[in-house]
Backbone as JSON Lines, residues from 0, in Angstrom:
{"i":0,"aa":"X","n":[-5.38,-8.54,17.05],"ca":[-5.32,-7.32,16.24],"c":[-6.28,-6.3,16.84]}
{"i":1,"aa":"X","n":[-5.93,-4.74,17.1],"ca":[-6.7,-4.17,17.42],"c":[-7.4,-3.3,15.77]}
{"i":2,"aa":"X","n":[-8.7,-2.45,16.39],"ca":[-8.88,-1.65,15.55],"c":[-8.44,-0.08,15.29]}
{"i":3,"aa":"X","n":[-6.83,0.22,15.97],"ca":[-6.02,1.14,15.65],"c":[-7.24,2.35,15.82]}
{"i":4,"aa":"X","n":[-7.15,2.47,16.82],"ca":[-8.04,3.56,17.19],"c":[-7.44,5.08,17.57]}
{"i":5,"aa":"X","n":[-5.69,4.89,17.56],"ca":[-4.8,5.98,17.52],"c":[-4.52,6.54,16.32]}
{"i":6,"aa":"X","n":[-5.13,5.62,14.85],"ca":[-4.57,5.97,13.77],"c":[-5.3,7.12,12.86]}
{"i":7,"aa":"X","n":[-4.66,8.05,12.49],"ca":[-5.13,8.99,11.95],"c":[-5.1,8.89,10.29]}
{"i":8,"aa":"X","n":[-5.91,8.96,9.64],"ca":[-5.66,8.43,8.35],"c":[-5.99,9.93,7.53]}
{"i":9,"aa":"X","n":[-4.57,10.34,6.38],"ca":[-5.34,11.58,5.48],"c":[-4.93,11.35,4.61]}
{"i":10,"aa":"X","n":[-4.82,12.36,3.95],"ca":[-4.36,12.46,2.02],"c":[-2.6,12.73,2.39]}
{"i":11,"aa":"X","n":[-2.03,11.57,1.63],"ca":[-0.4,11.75,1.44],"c":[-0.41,13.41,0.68]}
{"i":12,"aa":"X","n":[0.93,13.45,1.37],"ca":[1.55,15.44,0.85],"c":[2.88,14.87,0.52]}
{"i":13,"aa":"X","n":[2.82,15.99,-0.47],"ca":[4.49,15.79,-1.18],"c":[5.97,15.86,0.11]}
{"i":14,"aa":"X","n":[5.63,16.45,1.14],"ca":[6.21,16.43,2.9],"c":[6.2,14.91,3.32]}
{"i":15,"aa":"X","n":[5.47,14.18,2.79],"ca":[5.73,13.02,3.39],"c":[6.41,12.19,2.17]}
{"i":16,"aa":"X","n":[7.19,12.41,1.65],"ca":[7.95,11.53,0.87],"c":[9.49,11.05,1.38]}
{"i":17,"aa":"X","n":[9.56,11.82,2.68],"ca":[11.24,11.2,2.87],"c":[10.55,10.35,3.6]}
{"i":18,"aa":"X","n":[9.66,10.23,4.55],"ca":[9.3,9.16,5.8],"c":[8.43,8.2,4.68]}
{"i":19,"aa":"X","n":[7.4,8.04,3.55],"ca":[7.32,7.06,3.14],"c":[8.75,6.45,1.86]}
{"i":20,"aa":"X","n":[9.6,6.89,1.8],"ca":[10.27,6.5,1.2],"c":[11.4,5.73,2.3]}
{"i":21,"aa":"X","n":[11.72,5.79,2.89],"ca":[12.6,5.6,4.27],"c":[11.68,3.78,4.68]}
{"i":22,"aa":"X","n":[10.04,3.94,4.44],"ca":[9.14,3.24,5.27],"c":[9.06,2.08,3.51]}
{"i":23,"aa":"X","n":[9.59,2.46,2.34],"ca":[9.7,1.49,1.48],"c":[10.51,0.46,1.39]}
{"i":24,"aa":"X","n":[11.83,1.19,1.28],"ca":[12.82,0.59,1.63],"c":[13.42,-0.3,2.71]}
{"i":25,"aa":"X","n":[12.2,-0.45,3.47],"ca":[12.44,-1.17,4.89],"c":[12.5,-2.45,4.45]}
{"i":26,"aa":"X","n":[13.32,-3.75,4.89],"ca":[12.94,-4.93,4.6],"c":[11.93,-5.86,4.56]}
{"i":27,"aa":"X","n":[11.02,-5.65,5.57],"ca":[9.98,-6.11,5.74],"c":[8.71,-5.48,4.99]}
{"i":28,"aa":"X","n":[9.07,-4.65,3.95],"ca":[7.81,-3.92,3.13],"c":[8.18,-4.38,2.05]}
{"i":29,"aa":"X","n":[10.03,-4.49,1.6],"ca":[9.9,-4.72,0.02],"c":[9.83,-6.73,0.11]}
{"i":30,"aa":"X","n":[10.38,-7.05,1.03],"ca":[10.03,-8.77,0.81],"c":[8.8,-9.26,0.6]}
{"i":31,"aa":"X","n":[8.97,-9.96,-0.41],"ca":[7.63,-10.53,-0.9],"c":[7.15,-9.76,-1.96]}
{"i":32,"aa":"X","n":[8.08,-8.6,-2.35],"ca":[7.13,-7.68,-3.72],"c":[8.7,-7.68,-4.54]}
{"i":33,"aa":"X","n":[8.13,-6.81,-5.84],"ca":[8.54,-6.82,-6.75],"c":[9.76,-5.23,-6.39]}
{"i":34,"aa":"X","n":[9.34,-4.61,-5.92],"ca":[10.27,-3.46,-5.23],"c":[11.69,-3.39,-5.08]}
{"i":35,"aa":"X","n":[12.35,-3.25,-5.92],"ca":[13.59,-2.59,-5.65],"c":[14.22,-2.37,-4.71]}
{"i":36,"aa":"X","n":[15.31,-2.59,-4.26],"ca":[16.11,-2.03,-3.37],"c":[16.36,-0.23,-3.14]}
{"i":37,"aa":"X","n":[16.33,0.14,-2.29],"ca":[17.13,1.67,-2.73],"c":[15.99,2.78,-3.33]}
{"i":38,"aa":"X","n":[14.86,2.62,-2.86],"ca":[14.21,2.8,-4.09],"c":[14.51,4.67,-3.58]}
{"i":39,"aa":"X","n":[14.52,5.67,-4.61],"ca":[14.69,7.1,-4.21],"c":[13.52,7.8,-4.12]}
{"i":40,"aa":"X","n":[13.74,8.82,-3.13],"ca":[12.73,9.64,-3.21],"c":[12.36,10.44,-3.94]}
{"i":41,"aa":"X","n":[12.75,10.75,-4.78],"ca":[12.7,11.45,-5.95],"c":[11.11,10.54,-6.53]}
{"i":42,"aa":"X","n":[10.91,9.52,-6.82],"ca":[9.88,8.4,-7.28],"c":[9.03,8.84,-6.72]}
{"i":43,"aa":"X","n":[9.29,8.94,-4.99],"ca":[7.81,9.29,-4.49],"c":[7.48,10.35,-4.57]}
{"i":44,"aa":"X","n":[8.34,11.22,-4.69],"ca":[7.59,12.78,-4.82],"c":[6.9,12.8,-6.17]}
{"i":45,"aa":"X","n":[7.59,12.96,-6.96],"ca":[7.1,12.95,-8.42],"c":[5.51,11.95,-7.72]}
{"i":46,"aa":"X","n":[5.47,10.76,-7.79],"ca":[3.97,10.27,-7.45],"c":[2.86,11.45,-6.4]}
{"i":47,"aa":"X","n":[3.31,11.55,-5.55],"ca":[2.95,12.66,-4.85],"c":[2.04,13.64,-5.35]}
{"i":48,"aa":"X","n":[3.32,14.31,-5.99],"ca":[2.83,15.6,-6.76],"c":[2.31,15.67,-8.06]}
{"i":49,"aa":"X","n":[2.08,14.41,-8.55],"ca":[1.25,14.38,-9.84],"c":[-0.05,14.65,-9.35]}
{"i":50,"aa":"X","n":[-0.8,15.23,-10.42],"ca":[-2.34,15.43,-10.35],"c":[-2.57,14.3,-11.28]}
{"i":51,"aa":"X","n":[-2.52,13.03,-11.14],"ca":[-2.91,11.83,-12.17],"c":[-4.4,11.29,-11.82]}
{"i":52,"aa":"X","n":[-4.98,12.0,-10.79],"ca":[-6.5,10.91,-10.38],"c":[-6.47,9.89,-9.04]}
{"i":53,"aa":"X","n":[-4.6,9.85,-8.91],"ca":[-4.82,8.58,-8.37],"c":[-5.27,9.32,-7.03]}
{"i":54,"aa":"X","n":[-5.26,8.49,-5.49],"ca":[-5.37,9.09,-4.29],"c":[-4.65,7.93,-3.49]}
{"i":55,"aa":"X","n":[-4.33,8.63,-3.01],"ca":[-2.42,8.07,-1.78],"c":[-2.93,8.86,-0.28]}
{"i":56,"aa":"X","n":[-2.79,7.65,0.62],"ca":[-3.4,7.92,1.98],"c":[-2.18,8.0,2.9]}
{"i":57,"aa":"X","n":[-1.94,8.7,4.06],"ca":[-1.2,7.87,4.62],"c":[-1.92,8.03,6.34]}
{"i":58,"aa":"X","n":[-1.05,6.76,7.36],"ca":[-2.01,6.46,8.45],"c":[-1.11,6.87,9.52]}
{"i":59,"aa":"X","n":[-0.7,8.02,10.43],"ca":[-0.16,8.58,10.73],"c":[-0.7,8.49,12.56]}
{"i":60,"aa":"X","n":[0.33,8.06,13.11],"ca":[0.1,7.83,15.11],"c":[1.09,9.16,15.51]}
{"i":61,"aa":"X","n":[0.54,9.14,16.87],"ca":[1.31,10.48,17.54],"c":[1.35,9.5,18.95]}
{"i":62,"aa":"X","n":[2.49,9.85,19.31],"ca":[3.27,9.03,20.72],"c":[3.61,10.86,21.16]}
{"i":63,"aa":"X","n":[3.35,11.47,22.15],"ca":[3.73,12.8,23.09],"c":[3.32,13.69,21.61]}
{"i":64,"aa":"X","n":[4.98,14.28,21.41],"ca":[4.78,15.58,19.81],"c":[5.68,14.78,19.11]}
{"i":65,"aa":"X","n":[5.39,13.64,19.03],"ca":[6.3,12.73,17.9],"c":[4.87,12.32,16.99]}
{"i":66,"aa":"X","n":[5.25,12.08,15.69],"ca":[3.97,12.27,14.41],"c":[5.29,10.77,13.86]}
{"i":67,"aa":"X","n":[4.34,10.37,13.02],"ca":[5.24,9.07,12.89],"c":[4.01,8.4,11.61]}
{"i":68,"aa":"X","n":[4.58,8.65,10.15],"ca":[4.28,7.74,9.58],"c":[4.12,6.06,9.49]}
{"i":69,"aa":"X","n":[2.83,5.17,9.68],"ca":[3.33,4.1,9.55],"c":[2.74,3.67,8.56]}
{"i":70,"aa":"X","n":[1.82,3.39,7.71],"ca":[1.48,2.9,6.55],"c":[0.81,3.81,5.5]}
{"i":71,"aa":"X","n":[1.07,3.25,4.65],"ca":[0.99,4.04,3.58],"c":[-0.13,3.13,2.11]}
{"i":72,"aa":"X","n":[-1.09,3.77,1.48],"ca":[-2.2,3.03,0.68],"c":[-2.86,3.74,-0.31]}
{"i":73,"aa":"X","n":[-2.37,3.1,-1.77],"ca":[-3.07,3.99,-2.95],"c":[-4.41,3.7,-3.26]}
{"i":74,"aa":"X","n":[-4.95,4.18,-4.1],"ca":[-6.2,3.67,-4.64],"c":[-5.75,4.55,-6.34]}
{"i":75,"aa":"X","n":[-5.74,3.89,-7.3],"ca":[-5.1,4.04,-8.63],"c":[-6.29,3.98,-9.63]}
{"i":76,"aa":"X","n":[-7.59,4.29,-10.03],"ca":[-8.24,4.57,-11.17],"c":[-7.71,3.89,-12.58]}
{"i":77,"aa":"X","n":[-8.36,3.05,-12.95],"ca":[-7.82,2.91,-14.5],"c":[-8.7,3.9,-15.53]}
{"i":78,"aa":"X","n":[-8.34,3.51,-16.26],"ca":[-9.01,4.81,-17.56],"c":[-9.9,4.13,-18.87]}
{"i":79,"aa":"X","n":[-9.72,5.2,-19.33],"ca":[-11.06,4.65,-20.46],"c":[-11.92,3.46,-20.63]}
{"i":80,"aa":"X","n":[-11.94,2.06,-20.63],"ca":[-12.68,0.63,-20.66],"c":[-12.84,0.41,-19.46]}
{"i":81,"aa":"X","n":[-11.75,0.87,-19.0],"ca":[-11.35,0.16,-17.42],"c":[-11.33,1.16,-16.4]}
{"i":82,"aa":"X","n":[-12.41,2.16,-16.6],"ca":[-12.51,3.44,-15.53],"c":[-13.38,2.97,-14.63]}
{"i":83,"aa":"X","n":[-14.09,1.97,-14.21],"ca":[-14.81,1.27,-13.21],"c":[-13.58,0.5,-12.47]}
{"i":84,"aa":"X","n":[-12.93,0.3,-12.9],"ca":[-11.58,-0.81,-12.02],"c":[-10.64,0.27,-11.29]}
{"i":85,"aa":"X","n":[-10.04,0.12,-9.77],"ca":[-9.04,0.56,-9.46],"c":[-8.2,-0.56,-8.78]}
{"i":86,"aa":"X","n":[-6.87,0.03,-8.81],"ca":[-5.97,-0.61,-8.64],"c":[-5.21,-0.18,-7.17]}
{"i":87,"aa":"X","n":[-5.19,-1.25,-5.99],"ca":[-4.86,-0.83,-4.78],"c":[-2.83,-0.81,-4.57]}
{"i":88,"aa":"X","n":[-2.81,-0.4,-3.43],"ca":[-1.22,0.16,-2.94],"c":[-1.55,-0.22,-1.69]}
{"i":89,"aa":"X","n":[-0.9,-0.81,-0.51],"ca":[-1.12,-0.85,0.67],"c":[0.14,-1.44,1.16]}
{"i":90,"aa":"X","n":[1.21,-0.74,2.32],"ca":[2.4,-1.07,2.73],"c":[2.31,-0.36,4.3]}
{"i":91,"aa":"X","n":[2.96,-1.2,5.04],"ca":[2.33,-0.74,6.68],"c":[3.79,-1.19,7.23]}
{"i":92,"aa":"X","n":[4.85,-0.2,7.79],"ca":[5.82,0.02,8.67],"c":[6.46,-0.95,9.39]}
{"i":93,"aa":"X","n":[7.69,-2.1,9.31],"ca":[7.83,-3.13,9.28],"c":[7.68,-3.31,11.31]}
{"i":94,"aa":"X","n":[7.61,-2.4,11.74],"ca":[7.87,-2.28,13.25],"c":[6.26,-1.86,13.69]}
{"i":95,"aa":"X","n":[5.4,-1.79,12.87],"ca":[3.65,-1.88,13.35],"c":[2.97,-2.66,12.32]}
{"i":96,"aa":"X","n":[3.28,-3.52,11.64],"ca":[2.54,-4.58,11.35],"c":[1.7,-5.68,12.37]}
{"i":97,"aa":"X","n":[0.32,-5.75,12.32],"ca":[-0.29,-6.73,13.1],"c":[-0.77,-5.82,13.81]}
{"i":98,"aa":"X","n":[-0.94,-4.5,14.05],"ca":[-1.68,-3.7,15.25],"c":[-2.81,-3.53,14.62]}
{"i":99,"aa":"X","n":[-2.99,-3.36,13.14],"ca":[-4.72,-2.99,13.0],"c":[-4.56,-1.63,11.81]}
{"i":100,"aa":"X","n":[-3.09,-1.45,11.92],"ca":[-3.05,-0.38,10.68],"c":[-3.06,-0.51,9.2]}
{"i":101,"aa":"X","n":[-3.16,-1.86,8.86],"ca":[-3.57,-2.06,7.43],"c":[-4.8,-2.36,6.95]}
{"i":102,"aa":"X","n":[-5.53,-2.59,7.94],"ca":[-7.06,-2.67,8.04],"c":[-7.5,-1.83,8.03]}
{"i":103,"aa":"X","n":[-7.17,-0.88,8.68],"ca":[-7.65,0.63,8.69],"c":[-7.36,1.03,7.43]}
{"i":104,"aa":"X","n":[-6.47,1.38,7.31],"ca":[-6.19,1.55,5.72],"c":[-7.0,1.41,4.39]}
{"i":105,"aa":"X","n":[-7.05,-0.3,4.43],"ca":[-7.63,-0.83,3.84],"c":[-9.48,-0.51,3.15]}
{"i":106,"aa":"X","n":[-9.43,-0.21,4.73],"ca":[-11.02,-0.26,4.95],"c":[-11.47,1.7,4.62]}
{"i":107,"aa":"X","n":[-10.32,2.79,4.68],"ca":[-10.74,3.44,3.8],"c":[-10.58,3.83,2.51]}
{"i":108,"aa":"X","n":[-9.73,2.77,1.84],"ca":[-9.47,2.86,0.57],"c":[-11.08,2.1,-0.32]}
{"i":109,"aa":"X","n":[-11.23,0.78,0.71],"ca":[-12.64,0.86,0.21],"c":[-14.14,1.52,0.33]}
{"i":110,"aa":"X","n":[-13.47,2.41,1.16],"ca":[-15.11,3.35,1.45],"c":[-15.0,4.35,0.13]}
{"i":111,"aa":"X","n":[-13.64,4.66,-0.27],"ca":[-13.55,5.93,-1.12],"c":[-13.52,5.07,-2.36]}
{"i":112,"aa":"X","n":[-13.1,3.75,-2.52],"ca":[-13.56,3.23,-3.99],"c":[-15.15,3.03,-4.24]}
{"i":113,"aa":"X","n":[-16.08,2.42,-2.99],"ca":[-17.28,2.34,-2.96],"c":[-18.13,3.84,-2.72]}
{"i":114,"aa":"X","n":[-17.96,4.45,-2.05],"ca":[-19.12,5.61,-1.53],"c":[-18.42,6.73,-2.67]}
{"i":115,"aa":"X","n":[-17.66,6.96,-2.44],"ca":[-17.1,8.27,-3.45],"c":[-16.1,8.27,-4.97]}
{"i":116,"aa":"X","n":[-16.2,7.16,-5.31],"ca":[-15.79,7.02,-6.76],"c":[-16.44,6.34,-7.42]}
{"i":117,"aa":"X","n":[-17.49,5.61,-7.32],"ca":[-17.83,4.47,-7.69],"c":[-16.79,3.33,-8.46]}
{"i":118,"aa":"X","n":[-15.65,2.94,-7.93],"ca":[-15.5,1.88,-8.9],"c":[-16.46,0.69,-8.36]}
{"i":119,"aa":"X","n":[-16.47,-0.5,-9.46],"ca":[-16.96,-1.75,-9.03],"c":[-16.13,-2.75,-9.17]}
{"i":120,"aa":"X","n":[-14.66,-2.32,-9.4],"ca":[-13.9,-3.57,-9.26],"c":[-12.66,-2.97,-8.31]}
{"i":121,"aa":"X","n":[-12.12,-3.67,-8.02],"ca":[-10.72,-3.08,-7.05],"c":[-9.46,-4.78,-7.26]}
{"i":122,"aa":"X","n":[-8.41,-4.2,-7.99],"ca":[-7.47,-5.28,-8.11],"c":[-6.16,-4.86,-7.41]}
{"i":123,"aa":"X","n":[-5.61,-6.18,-7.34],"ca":[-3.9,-5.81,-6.75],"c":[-3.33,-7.34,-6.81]}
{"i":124,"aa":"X","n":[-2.46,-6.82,-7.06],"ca":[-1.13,-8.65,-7.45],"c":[-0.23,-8.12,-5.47]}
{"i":125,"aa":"X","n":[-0.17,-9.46,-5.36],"ca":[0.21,-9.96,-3.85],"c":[1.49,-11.21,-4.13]}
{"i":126,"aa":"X","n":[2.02,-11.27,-3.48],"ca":[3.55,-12.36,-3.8],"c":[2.31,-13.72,-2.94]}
{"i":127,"aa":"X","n":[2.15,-14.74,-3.8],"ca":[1.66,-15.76,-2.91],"c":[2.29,-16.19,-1.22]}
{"i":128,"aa":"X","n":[3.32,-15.5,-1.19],"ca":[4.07,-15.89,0.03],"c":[3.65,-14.73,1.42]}
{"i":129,"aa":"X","n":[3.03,-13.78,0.94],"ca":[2.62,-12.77,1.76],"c":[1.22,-13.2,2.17]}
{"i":130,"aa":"X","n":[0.98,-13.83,3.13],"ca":[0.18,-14.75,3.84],"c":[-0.86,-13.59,4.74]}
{"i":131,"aa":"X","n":[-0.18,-12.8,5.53],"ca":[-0.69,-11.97,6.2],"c":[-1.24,-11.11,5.39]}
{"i":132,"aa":"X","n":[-1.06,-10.54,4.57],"ca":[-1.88,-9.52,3.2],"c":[-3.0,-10.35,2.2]}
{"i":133,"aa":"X","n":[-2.52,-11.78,2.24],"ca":[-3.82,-12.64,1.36],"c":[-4.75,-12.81,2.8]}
{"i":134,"aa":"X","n":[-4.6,-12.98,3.66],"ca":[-5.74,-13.13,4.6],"c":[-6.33,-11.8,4.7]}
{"i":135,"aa":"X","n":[-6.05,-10.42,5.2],"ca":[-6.28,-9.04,4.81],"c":[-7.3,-9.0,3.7]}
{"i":136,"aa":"X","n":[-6.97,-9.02,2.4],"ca":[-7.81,-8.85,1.8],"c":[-8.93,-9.97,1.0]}
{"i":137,"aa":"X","n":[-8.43,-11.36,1.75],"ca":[-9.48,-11.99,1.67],"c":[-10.73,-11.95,2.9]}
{"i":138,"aa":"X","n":[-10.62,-11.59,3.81],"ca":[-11.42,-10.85,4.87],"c":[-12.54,-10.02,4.54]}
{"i":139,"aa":"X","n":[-11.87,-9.25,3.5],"ca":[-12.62,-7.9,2.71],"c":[-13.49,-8.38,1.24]}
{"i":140,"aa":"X","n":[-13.33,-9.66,1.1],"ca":[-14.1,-10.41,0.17],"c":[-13.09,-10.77,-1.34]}
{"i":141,"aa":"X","n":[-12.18,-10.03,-1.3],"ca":[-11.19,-10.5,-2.39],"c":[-10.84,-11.82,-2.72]}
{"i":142,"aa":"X","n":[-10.89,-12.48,-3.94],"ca":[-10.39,-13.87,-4.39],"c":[-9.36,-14.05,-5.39]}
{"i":143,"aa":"X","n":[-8.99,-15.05,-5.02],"ca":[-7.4,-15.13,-5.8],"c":[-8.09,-15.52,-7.34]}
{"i":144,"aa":"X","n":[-8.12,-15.04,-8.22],"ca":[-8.34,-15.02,-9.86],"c":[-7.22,-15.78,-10.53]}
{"i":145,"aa":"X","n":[-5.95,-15.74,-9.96],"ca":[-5.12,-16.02,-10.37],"c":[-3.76,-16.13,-10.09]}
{"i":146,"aa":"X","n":[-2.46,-16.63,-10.69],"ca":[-1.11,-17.1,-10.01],"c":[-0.28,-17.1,-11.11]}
{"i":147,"aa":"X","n":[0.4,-15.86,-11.29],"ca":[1.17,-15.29,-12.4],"c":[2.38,-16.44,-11.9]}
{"i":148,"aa":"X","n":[3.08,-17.71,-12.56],"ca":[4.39,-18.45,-12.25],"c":[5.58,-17.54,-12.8]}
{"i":149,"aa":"X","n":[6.76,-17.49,-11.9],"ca":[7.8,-16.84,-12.33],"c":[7.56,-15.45,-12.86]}
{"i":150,"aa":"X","n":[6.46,-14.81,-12.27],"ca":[6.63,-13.13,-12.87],"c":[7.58,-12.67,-12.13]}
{"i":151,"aa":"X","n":[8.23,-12.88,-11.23],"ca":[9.07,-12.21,-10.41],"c":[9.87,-12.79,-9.86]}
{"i":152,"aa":"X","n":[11.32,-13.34,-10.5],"ca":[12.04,-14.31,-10.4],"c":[12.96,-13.09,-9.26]}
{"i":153,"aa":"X","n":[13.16,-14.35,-8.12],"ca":[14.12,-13.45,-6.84],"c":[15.38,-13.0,-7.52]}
{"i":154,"aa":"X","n":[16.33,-12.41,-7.22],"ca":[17.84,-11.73,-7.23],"c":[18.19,-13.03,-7.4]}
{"i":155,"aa":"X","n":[19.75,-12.63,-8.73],"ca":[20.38,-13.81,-9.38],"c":[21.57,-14.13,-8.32]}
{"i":156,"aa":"X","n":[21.71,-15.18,-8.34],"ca":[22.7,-15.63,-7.57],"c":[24.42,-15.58,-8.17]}
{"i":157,"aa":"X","n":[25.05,-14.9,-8.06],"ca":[26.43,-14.78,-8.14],"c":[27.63,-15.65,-7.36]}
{"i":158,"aa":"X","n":[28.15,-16.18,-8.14],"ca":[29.16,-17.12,-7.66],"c":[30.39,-15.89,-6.24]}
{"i":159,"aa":"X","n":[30.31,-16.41,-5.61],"ca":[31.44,-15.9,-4.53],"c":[32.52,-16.4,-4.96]}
């Protein structure tokens, strides 16, 4: 793994909702999550363009004058009891996974939960089967608390 030293990381714009929506829908981002098929862009803009608190990154490489979204990472604030807790987003481009761009990511979603928001907790639900994302953020000191059974029963099977 490198440390993605091409990757440019800023604040998601409502402009980048066809390329992270395009980068959801990929197979290799929604397997293993709870995500929908199809999902529209319409969803991401609206997220986008809310002023809700939250903050949405995205990690953006340049190959010549080609600009090329590849991962994409929230950091979500809870509220009133739970305004010390945020809640993470992190999805990285099924064709640059393993280069170093979810680490990057990662690693400024926790500088801006630690240095500039203060939360003191940071949560996120992971499909136990996403092996490469439980090592990720067990790296970063995260521990499994827990193992929701059957919260997310796969697509029903239909007789042919």
């Amino acid at each position: 793994m490198m440390d993605a030293p091409n990757l440019h990381i800023r604040a998601a714009e409502p402009g980048d909702a066809k390329a992270l929506t395009a980068m959801a829908n990929l197979p290799g981002v929604r397997h293993g999550t709870l995500r929908l098929p199809f999902d529209p862009q319409s969803r991401i803009e609206r997220r986008l363009a809310a002023d809700s608190g939250n903050h949405f990154l995205v990690g953006v490489i340049e190959a010549g004058s080609v600009r090329e979204i590849v991962a994409h990472a929230g950091l979500m604030p809870c509220k009133r009891r739970r305004a010390h807790v945020g809640e993470v987003l992190l999805i990285v481009h099924d064709d640059h996974v393993g280069k170093g761009y979810g680490t990057a990511m990662f690693r400024a979603l926790l500088d801006l939960a630690d240095n500039w928001l203060g939360l003191r907790r940071l949560e996120l639900d992971v499909n136990v089967g996403n092996h490469a994302a439980i090592r990720l953020y067990e790296r970063h000191g995260f521990e499994v608390e827990g193992t929701k059974r059957q919260d997310g029963i796969g697509p029903a099977r239909h007789p042919e």
